[in-house]
TORKOL-4160 file (C-alpha; in steps of 0.2 Angstrom, whole numbers, padded with zeros to 4 digits, m for minus):
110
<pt num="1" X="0224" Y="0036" Z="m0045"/>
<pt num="2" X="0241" Y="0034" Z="m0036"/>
<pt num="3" X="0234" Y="0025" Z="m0021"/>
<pt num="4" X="0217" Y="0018" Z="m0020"/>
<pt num="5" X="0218" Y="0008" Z="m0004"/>
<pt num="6" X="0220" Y="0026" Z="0003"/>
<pt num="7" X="0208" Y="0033" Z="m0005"/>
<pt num="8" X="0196" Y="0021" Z="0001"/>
<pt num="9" X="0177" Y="0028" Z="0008"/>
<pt num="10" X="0173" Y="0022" Z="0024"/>
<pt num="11" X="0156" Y="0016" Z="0017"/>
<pt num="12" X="0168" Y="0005" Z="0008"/>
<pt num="13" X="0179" Y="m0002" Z="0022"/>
<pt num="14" X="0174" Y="m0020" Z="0028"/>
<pt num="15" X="0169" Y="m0010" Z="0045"/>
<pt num="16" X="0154" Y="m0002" Z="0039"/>
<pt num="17" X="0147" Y="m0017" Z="0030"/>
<pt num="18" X="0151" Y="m0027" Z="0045"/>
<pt num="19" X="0139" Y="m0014" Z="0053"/>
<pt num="20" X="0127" Y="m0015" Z="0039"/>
<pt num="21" X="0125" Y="m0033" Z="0044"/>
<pt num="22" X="0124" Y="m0030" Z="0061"/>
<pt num="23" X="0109" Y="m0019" Z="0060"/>
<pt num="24" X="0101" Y="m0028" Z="0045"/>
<pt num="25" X="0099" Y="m0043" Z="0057"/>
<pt num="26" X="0095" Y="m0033" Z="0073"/>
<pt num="27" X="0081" Y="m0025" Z="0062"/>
<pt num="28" X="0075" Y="m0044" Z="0058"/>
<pt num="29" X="0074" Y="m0051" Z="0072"/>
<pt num="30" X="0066" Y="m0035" Z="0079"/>
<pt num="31" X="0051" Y="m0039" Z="0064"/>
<pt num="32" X="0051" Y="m0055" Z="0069"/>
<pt num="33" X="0050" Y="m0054" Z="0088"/>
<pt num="34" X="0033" Y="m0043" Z="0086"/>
<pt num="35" X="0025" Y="m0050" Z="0071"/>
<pt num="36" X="0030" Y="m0068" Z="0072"/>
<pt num="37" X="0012" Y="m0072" Z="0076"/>
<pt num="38" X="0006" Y="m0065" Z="0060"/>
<pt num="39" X="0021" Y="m0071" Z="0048"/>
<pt num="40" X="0016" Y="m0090" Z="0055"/>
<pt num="41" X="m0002" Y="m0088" Z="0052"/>
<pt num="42" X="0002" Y="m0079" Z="0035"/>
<pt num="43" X="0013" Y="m0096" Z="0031"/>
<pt num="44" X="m0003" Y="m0107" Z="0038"/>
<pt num="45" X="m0014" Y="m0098" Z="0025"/>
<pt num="46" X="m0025" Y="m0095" Z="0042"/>
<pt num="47" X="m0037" Y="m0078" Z="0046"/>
<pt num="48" X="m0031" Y="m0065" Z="0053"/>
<pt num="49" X="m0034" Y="m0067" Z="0075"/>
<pt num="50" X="m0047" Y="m0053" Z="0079"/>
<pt num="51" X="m0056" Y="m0048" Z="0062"/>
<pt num="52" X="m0059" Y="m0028" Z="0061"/>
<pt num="53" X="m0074" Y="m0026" Z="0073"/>
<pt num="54" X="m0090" Y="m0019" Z="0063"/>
<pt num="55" X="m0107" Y="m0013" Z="0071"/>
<pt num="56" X="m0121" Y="m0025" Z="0064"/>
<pt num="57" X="m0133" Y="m0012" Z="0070"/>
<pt num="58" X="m0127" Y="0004" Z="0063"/>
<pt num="59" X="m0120" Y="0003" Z="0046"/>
<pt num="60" X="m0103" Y="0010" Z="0040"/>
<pt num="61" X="m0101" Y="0029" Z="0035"/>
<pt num="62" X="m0089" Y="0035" Z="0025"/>
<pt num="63" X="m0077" Y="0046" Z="0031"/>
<pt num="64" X="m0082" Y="0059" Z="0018"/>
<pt num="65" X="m0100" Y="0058" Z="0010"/>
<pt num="66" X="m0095" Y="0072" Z="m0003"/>
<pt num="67" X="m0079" Y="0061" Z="m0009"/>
<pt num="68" X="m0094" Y="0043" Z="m0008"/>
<pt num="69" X="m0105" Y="0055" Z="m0020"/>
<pt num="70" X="m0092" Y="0058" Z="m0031"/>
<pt num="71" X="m0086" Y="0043" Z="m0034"/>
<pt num="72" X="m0103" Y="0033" Z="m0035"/>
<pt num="73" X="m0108" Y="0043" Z="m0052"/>
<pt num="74" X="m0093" Y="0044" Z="m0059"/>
<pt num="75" X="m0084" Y="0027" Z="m0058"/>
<pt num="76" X="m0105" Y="0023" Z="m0061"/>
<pt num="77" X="m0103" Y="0034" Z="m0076"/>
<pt num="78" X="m0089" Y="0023" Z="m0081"/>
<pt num="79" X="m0096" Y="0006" Z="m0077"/>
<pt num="80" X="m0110" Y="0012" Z="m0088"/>
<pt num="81" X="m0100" Y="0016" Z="m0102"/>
<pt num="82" X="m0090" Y="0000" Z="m0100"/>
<pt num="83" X="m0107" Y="m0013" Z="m0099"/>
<pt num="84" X="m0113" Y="m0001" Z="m0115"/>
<pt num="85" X="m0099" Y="m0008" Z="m0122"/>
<pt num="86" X="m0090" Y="0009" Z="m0127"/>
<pt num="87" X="m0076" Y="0006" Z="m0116"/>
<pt num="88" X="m0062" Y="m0008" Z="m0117"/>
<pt num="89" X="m0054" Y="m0018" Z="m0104"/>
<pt num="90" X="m0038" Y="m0004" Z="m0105"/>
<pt num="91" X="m0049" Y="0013" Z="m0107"/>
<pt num="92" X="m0058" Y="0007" Z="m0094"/>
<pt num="93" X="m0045" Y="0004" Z="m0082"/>
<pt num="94" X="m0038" Y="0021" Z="m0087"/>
<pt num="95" X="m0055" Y="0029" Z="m0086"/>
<pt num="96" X="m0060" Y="0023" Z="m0069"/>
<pt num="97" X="m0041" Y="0027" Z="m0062"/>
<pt num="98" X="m0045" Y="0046" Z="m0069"/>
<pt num="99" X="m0062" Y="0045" Z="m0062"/>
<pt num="100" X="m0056" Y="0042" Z="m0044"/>
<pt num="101" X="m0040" Y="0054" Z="m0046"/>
<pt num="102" X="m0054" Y="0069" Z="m0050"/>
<pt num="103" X="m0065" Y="0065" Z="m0035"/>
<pt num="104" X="m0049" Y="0064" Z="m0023"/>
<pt num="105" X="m0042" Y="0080" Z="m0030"/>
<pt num="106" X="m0060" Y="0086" Z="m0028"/>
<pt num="107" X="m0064" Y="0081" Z="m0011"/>
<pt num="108" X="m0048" Y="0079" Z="0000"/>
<pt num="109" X="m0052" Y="0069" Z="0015"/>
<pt num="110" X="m0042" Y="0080" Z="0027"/>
């Protein structure tokens, strides 16, 4: 504890938070430069540009039936149990959470 200016990081020298600084901002206006389209019509409240593009013809498939199945009856099981009126507000929340976590765990995707 003789001498602390010695002692010193160089994390903690003016240098490196002169650098910090530097890169903070190079790393904004690197955001900004490719996404300042989309930060301006997130301002604006607008749509997205090009919505995700979806064939009226054919129907969506999941990426994994077994998983769909899965989660179809039990977070079904649960809805039922919460319109019974067994289940409150929180248990339900909690319920449905466990429910989704078991059919993941069940059927990963990859």
């Amino acid at each position: 504890m003789a001498d602390t200016a010695q002692s010193k990081n160089f994390l903690d020298k003016p240098v490196a938070r002169g650098i910090a600084l530097l890169l903070a901002v190079a790393l904004g206006a690197v955001l900004w430069m490719n996404y300042e389209n989309d930060f301006r019509r997130l301002m604006a409240g607008q749509q997205m540009a090009s919505p995700p593009v979806v064939s009226s013809s054919e129907p969506a498939k999941p990426a994994n039936p077994a998983l769909q199945a899965c989660l179809d009856q039990r977070v079904g099981d649960v809805d039922a149990m919460k319109s019974e009126g067994i289940l409150n507000d929180a248990q339900y929340a909690a319920f449905r959470a466990r429910a989704e976590e078991l059919c993941r765990q069940q059927n990963p995707t990859s």
